[in-house]
MDAnalysis code that builds the backbone (N, CA, C; Angstrom):
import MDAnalysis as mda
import numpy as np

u = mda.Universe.empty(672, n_residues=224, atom_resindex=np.repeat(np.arange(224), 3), trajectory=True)
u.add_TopologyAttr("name", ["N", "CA", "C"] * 224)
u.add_TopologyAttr("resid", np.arange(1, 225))
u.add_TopologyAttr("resname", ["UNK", "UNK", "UNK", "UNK", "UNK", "UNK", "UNK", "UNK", "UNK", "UNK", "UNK", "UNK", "UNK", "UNK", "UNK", "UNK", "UNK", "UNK", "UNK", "UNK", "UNK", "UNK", "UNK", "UNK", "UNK", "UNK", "UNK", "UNK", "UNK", "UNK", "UNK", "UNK", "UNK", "UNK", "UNK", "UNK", "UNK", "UNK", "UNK", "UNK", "UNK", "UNK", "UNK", "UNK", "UNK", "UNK", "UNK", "UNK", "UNK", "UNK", "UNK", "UNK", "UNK", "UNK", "UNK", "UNK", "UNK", "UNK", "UNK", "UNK", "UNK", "UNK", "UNK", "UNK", "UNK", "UNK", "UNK", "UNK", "UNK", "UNK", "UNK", "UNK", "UNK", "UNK", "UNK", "UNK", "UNK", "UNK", "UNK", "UNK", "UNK", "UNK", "UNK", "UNK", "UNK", "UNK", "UNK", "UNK", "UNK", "UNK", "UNK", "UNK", "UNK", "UNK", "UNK", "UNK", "UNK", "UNK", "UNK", "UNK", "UNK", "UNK", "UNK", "UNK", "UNK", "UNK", "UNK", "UNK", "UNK", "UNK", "UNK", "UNK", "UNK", "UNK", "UNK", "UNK", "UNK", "UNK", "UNK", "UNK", "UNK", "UNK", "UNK", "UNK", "UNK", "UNK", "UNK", "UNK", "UNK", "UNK", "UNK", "UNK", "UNK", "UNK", "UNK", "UNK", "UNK", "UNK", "UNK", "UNK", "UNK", "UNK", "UNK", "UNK", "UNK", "UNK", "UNK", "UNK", "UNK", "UNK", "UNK", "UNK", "UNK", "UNK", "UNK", "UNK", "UNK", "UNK", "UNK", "UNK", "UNK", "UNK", "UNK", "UNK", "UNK", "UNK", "UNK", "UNK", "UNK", "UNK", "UNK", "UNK", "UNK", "UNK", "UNK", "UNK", "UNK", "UNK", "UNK", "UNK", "UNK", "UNK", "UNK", "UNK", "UNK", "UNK", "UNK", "UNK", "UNK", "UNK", "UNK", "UNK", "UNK", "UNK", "UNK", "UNK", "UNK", "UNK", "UNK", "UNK", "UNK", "UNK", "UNK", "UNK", "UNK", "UNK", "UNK", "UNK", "UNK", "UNK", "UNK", "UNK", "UNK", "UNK", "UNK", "UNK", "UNK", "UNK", "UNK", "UNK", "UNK", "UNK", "UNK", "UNK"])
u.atoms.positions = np.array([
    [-9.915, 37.112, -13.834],
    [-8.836, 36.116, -13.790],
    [-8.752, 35.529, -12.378],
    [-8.476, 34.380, -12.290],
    [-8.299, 33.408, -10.654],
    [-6.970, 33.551, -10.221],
    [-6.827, 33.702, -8.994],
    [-5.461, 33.139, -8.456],
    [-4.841, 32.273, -9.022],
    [-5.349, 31.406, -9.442],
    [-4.446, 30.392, -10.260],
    [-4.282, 30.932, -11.759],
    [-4.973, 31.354, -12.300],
    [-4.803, 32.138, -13.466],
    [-3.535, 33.286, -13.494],
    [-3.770, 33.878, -12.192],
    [-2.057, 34.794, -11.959],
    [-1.378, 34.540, -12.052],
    [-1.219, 33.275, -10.761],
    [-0.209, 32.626, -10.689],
    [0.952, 32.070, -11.731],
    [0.002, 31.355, -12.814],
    [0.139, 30.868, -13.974],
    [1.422, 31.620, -15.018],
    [0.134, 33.279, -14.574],
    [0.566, 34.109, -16.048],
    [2.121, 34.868, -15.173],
    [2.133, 34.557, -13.999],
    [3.487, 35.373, -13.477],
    [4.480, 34.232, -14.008],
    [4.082, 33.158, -13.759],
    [5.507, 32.423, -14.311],
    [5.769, 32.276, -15.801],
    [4.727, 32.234, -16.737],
    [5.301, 32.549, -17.826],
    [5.984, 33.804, -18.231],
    [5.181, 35.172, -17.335],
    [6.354, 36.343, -17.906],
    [7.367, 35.903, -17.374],
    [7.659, 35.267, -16.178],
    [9.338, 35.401, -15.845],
    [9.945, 34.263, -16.636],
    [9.585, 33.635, -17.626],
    [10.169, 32.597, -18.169],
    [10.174, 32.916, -19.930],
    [9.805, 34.085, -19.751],
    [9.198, 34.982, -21.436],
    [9.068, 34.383, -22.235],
    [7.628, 33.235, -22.119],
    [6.551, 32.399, -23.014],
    [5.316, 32.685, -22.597],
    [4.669, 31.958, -23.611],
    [3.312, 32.727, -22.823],
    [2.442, 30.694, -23.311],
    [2.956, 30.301, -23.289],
    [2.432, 28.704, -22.861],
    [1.689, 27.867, -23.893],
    [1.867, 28.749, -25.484],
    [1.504, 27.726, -26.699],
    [2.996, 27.577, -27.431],
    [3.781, 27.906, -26.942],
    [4.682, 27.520, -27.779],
    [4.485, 25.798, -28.141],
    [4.928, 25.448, -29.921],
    [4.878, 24.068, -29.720],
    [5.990, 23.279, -29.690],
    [6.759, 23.317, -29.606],
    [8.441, 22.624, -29.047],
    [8.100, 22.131, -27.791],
    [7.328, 23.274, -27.165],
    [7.540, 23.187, -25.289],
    [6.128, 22.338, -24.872],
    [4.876, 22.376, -25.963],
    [3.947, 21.665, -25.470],
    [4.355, 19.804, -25.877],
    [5.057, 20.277, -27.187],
    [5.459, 18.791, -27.488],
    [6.392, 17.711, -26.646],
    [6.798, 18.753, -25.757],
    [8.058, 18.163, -25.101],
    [7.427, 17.772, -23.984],
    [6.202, 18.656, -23.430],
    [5.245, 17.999, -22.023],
    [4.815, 16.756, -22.595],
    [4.204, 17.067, -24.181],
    [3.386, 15.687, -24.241],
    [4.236, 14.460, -24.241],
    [5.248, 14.577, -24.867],
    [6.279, 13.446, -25.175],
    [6.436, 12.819, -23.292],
    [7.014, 13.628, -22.533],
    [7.061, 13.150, -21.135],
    [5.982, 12.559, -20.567],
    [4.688, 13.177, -20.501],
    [3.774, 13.039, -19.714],
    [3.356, 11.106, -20.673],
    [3.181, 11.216, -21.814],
    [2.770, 9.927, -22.518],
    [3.840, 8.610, -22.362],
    [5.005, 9.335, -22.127],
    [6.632, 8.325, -22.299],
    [6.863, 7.682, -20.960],
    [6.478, 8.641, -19.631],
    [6.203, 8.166, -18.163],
    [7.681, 7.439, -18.269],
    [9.054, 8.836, -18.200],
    [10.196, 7.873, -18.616],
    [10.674, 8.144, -16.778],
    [11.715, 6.959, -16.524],
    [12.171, 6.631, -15.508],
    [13.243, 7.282, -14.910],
    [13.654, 7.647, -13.826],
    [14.990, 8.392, -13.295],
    [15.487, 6.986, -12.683],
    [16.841, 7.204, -11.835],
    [17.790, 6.246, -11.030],
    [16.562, 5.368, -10.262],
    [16.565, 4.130, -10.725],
    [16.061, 3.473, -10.064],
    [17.213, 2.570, -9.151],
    [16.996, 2.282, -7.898],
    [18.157, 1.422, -6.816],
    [18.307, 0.119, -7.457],
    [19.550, -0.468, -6.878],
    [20.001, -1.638, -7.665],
    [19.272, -2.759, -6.201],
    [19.396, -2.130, -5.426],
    [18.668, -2.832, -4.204],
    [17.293, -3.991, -4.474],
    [16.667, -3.344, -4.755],
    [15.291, -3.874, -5.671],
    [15.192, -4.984, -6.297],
    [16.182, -5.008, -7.317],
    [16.109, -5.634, -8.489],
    [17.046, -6.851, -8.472],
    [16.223, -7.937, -8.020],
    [16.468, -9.311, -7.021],
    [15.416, -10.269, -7.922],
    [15.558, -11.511, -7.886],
    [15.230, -12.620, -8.244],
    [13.665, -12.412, -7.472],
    [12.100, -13.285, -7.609],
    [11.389, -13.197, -6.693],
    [11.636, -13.777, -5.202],
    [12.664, -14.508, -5.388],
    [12.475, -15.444, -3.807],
    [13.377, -14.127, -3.270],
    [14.226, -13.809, -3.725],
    [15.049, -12.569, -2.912],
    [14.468, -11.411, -2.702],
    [13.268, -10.913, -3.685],
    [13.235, -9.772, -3.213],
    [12.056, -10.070, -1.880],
    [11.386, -11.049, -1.874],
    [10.744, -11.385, -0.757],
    [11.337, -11.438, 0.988],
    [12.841, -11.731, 0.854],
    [13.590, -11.403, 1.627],
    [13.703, -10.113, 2.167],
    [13.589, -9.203, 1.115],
    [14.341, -8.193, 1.259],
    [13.067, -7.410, 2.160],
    [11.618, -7.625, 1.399],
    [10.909, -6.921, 1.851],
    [10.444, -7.693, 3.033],
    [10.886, -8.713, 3.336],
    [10.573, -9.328, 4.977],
    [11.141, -8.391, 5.713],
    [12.790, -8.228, 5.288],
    [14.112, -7.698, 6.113],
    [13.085, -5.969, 6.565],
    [13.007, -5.339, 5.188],
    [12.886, -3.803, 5.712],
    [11.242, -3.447, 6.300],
    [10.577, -4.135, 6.223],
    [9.384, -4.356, 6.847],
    [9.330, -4.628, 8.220],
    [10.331, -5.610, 8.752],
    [10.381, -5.329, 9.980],
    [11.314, -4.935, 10.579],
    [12.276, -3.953, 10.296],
    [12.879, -3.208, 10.402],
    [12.019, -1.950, 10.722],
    [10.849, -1.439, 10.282],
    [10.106, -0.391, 9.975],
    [9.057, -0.868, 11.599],
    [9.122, -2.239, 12.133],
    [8.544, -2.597, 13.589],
    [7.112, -3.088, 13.056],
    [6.793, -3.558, 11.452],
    [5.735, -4.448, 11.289],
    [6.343, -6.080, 11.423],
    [5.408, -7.365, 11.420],
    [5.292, -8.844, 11.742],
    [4.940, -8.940, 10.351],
    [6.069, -10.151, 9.647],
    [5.638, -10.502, 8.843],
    [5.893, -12.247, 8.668],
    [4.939, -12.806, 8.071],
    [4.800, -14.269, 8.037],
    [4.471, -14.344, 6.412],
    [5.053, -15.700, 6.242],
    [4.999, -16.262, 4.505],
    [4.430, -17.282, 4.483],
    [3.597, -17.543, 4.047],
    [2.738, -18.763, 3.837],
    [2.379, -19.067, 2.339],
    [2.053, -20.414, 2.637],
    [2.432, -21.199, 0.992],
    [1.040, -20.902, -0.227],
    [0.153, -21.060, 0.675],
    [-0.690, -20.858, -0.485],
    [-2.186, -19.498, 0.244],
    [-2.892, -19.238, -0.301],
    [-4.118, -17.975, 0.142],
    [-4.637, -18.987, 0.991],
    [-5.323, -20.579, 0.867],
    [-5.874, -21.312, 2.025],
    [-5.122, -21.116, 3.366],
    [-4.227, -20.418, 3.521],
    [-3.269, -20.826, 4.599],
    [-3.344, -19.202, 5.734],
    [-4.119, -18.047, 4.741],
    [-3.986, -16.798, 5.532],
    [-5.324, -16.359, 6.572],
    [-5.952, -17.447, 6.199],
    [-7.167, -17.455, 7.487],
    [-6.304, -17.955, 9.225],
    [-5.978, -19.271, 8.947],
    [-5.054, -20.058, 9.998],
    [-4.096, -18.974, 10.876],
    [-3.584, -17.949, 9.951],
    [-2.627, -16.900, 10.317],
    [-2.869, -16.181, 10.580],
    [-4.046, -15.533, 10.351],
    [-4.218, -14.464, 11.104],
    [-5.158, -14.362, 12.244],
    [-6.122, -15.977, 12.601],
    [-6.324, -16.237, 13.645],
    [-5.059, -16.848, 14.414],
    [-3.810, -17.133, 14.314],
    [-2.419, -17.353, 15.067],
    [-1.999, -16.211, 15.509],
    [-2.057, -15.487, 14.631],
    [-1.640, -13.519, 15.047],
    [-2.344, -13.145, 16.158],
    [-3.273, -13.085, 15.991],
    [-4.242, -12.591, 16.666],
    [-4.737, -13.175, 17.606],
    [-4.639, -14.383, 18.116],
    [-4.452, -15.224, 19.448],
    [-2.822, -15.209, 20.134],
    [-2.101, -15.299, 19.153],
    [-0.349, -15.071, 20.347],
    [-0.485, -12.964, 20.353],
    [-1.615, -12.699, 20.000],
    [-1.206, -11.277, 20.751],
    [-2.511, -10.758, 21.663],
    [-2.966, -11.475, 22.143],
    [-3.926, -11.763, 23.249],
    [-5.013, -10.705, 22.684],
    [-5.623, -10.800, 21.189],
    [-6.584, -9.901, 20.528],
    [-8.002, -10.397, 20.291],
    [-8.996, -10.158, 20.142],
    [-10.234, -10.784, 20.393],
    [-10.473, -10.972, 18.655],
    [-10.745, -11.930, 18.323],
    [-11.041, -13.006, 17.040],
    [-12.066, -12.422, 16.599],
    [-11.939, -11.133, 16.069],
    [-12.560, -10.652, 15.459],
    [-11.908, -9.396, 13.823],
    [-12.617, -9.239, 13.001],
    [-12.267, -8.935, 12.090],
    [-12.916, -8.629, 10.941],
    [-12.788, -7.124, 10.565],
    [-13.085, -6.256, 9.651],
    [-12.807, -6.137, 8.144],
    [-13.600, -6.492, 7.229],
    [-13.231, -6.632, 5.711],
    [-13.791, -5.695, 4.666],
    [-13.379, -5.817, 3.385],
    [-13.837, -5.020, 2.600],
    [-14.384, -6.023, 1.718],
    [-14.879, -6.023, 0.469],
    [-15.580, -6.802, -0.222],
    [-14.285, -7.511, -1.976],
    [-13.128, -7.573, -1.361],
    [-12.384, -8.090, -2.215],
    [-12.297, -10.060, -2.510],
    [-13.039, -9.664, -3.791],
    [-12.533, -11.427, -4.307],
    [-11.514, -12.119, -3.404],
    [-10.580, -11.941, -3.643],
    [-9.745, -12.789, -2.888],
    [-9.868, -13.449, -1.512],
    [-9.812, -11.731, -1.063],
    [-10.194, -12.415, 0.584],
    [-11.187, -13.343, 1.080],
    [-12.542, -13.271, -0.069],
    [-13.598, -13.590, 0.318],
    [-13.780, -15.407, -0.143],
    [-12.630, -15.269, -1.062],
    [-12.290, -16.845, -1.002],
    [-11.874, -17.926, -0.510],
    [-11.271, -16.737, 0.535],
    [-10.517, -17.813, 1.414],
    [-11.053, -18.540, 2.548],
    [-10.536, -19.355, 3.496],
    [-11.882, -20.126, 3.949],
    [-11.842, -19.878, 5.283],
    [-12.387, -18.840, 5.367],
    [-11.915, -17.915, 6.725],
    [-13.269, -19.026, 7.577],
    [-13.855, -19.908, 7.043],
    [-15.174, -20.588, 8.146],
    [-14.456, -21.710, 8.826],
    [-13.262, -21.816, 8.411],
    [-12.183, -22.911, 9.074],
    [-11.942, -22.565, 10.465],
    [-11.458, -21.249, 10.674],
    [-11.564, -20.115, 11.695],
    [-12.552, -20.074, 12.704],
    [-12.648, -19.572, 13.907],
    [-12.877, -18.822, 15.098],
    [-13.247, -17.549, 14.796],
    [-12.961, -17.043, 13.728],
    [-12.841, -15.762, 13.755],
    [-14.189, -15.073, 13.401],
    [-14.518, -13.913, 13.628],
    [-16.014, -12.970, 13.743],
    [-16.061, -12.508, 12.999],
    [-16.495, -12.239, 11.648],
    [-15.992, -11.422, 10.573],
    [-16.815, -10.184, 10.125],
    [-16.513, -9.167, 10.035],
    [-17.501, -7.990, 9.506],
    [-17.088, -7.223, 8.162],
    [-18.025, -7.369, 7.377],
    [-17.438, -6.342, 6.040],
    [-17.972, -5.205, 5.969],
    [-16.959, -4.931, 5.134],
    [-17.411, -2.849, 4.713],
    [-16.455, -2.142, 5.356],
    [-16.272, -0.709, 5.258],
    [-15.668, 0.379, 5.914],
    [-15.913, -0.032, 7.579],
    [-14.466, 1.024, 7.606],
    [-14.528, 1.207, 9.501],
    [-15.138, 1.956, 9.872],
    [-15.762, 2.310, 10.891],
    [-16.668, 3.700, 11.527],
    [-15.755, 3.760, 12.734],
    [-14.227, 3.070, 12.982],
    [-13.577, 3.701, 14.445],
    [-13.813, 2.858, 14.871],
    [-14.940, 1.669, 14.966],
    [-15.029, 1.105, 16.397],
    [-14.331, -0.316, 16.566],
    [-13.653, -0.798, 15.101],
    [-13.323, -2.071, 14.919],
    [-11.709, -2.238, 15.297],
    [-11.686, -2.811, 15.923],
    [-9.795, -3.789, 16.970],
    [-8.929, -4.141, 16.007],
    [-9.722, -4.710, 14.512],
    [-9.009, -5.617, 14.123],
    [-9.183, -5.441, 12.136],
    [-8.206, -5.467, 11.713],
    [-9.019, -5.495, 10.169],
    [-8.243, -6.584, 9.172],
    [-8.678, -6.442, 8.428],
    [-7.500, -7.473, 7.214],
    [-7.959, -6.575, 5.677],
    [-6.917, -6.424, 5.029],
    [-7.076, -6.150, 3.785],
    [-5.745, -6.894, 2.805],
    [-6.417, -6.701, 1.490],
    [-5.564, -7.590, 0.658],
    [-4.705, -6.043, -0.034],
    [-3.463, -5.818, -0.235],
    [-2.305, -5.197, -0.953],
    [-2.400, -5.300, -2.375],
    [-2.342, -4.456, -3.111],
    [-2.566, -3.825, -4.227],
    [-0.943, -4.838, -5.144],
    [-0.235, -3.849, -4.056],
    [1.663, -4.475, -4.459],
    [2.099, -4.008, -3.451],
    [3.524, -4.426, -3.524],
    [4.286, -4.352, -2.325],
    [5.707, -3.447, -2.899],
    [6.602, -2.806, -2.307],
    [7.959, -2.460, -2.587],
    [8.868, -3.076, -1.699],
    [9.579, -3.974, -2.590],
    [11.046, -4.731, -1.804],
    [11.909, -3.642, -1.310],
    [12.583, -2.544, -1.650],
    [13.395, -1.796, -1.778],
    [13.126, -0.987, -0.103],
    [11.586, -0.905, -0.139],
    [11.446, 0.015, 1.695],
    [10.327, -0.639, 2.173],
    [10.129, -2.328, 1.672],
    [8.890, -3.262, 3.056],
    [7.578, -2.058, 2.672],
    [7.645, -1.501, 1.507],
    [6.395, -0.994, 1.786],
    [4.963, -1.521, 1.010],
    [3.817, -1.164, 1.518],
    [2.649, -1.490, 1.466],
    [2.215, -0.691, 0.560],
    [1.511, -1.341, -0.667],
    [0.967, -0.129, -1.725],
    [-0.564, -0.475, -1.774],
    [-1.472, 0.154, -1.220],
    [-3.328, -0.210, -1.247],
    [-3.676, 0.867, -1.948],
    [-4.691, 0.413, -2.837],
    [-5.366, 1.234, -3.401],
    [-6.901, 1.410, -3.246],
    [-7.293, 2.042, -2.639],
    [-9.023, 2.368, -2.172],
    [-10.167, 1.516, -3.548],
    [-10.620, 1.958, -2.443],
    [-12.733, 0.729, -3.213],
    [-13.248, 0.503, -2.380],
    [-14.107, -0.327, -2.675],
    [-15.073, -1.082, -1.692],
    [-14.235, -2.251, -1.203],
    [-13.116, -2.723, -2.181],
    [-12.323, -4.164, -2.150],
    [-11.694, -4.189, -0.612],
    [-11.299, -3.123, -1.506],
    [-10.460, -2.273, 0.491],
    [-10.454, -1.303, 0.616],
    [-11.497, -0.668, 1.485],
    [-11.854, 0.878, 1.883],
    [-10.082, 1.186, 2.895],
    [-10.038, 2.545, 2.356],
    [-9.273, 3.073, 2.873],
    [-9.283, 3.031, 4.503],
    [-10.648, 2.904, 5.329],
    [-10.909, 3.250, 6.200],
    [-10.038, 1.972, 7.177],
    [-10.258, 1.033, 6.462],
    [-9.402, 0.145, 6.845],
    [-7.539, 0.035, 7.607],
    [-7.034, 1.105, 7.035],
    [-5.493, 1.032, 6.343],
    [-5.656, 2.313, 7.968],
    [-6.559, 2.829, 8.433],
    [-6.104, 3.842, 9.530],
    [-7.084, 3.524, 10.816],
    [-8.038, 2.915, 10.957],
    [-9.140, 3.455, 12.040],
    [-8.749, 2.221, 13.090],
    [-8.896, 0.839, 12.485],
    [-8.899, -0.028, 13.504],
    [-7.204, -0.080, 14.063],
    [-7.151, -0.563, 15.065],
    [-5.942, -0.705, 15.784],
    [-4.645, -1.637, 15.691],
    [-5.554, -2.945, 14.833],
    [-4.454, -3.462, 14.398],
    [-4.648, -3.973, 12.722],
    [-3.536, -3.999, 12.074],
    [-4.060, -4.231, 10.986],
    [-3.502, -5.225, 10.071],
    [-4.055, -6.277, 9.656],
    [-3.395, -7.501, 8.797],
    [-3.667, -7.312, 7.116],
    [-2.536, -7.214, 6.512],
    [-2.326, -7.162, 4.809],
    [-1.774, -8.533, 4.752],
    [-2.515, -8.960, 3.594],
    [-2.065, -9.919, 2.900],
    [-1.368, -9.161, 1.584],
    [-0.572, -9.943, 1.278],
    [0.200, -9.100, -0.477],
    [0.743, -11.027, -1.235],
    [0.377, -10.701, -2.353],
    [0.644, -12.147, -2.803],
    [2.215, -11.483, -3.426],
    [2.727, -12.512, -3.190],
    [4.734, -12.916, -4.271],
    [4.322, -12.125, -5.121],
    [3.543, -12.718, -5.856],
    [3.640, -12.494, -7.417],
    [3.077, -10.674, -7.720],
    [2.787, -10.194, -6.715],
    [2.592, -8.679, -6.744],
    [3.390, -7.780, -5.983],
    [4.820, -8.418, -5.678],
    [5.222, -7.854, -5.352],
    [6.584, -7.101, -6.016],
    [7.455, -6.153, -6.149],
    [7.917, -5.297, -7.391],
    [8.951, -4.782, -6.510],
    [10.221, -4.671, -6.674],
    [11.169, -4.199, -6.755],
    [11.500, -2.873, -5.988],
    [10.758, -2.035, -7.037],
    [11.119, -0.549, -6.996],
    [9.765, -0.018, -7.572],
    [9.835, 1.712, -6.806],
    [8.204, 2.083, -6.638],
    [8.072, 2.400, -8.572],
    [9.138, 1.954, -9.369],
    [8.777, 2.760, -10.915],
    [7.788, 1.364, -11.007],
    [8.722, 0.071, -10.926],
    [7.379, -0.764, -11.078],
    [5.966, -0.818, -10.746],
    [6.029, -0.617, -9.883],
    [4.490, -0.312, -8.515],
    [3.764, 0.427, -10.154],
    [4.327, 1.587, -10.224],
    [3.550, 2.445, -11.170],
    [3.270, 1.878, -12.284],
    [4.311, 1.448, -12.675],
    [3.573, 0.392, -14.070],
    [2.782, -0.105, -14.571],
    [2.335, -0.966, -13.058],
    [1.625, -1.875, -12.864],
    [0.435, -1.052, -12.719],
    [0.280, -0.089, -11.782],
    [-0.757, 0.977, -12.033],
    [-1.562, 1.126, -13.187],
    [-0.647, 1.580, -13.898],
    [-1.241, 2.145, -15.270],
    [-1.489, 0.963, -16.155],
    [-1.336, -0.027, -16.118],
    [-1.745, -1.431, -16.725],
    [-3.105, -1.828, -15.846],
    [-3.496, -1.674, -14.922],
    [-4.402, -1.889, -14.493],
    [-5.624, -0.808, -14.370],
    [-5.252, 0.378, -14.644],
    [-6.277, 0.854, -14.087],
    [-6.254, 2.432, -15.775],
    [-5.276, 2.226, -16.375],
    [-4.992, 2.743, -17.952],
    [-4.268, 4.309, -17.846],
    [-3.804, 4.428, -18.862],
    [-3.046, 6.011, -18.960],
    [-4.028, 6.632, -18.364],
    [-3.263, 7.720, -17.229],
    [-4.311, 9.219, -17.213],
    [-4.949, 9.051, -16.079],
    [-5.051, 7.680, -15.846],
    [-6.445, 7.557, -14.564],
    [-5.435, 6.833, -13.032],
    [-5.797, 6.932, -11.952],
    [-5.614, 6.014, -11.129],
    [-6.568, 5.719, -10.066],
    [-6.788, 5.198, -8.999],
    [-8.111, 5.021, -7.978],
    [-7.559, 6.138, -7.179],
    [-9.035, 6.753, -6.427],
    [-8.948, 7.891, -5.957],
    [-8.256, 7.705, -4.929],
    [-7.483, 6.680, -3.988],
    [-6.514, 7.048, -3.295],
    [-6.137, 5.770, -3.288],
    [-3.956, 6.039, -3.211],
    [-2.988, 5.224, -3.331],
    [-2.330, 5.010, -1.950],
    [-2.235, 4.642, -0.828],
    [-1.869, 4.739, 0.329],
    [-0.925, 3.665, 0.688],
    [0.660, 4.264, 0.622],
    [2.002, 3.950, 0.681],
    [2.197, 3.386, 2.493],
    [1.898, 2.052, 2.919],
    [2.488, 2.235, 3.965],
    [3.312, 1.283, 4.484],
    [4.335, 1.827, 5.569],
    [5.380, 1.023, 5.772],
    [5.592, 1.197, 7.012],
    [5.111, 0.010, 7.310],
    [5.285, -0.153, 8.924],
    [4.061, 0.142, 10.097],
    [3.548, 0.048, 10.898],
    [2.734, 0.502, 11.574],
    [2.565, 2.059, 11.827],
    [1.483, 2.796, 12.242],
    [1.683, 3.999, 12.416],
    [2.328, 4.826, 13.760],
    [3.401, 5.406, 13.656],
    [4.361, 5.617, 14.158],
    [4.998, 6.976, 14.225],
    [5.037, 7.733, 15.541],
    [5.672, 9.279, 15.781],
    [6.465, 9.393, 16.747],
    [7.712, 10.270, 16.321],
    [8.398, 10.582, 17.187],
    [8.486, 12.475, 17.747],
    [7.690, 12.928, 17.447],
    [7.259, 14.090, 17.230],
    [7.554, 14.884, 18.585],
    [6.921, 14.525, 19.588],
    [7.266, 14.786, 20.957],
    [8.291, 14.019, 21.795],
    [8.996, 15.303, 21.831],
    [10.453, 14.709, 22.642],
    [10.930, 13.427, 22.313],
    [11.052, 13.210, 20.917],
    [11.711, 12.178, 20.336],
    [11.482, 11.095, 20.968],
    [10.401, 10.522, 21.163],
    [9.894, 9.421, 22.035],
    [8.779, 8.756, 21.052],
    [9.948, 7.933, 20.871],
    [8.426, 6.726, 19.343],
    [7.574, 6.586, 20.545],
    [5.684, 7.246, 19.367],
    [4.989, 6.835, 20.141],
    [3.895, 6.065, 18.914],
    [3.939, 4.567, 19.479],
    [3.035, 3.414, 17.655],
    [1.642, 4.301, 17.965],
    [0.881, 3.999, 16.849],
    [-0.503, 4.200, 16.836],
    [-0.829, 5.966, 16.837],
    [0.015, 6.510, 16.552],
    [-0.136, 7.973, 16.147],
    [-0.952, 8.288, 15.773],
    [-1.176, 8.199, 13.810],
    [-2.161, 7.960, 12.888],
    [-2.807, 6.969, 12.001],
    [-2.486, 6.045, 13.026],
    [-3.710, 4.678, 12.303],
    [-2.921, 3.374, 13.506],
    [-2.794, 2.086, 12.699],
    [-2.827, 1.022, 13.502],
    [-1.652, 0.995, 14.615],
    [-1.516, 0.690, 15.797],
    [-0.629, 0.178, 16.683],
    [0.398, -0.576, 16.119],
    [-0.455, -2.222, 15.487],
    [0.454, -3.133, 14.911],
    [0.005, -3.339, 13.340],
    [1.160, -3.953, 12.757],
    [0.949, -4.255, 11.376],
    [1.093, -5.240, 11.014],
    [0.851, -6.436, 10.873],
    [1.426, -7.821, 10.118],
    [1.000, -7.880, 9.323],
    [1.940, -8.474, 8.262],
    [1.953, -8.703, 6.910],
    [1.783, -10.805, 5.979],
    [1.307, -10.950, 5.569],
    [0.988, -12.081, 4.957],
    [0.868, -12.034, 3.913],
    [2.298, -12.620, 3.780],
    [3.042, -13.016, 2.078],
    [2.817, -14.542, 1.453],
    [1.908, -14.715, 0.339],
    [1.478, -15.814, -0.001],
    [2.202, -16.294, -1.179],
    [3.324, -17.185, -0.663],
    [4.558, -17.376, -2.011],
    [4.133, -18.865, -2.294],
    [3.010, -18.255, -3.268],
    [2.321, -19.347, -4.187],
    [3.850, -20.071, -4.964],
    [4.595, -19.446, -5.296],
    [5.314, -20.133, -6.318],
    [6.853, -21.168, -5.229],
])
């Protein structure tokens, strides 16, 4: 028997089942398939032009830059503006996502490199999975589209997130999950972030760039 096999069988004696009962398996399955909801905040649950507000408001509150622009042609222009008013070298790290790769980043100055980070890159851009109004946060989900490596190594880091993916409250986020990617499954990593990376760990002294980027700006494309 495994440690986890002990483990297992100690909590069913102290719960005196032994783990086929069918009431109790029916009642996992019913939950686990039903994916039912607890208190979701009333905060959230805003019109789209408002909740775009909201997640401007707590986003930089959290000490990320965020800018709204009208259409995806418009997030090349911006993030060579970013990245010249913060005296950063015009250069920039991608992953292999449709979107980004549509945009007409040859309008630009900018140096562009795709694929994962290896550490040595200043600068990156990735496109946002979804967004949460409720805490400005950033929801990416790993690939090649956008390597994770992205979201921690380089120093500063630019997300684009379109309006129309952006959700309320994290039950939505999940929803949307499982509509995209089907019951049971999700991409091997979901990486929640909000705000630049940031510690106060020693002697309570915020120090940015802890565990991943210095700065964060955000580029919200309110197509509608």
């Amino acid at each position: 028997m495994s440690a986890r096999d002990e483990i297992l069988a100690s909590v069913r004696r102290s719960l005196k089942v032994n783990g086929s009962e069918g009431p109790r398996r029916a009642a996992v399955a019913a939950r686990l398939s039903g994916s039912p909801r607890g208190v979701v905040p009333a905060r959230g649950q805003l019109d789209p032009k408002e909740r775009i507000g909201l997640f401007k408001k707590m986003a930089e509150s959290a000490f990320a830059s965020v800018a709204v622009v009208q259409s995806a042609g418009d997030v090349p222009a911006e993030a060579a503006r970013w990245l010249r008013d913060n005296n950063l070298p015009a250069t920039l790290r991608m992953g292999e996502d449709p979107r980004l790769a549509a945009m007409p980043w040859e309008s630009t100055a900018l140096d562009l490199a795709k694929g994962r980070s290896d550490g040595r890159d200043l600068n990156a851009v990735s496109h946002a999975f979804s967004g949460v109004a409720e805490s400005g946060t950033l929801i990416m989900t790993s690939g090649p589209e956008n390597p994770s490596t992205l979201n921690f190594l380089p120093d500063n880091h630019i997300v684009v997130l379109s309006g129309a993916d952006l959700e309320g409250d994290y039950e939505s986020v999940f929803d949307r999950l499982r509509a995209k990617y089907g019951k049971g499954q999700m991409p091997r990593t979901v990486n929640m972030i909000t705000g630049p990376s940031r510690s106060a760990d020693i002697a309570q002294t915020m120090l940015l760039g802890a565990h991943g980027p210095r700065k964060l700006h955000i580029v919200i494309v309110d197509a509608a």
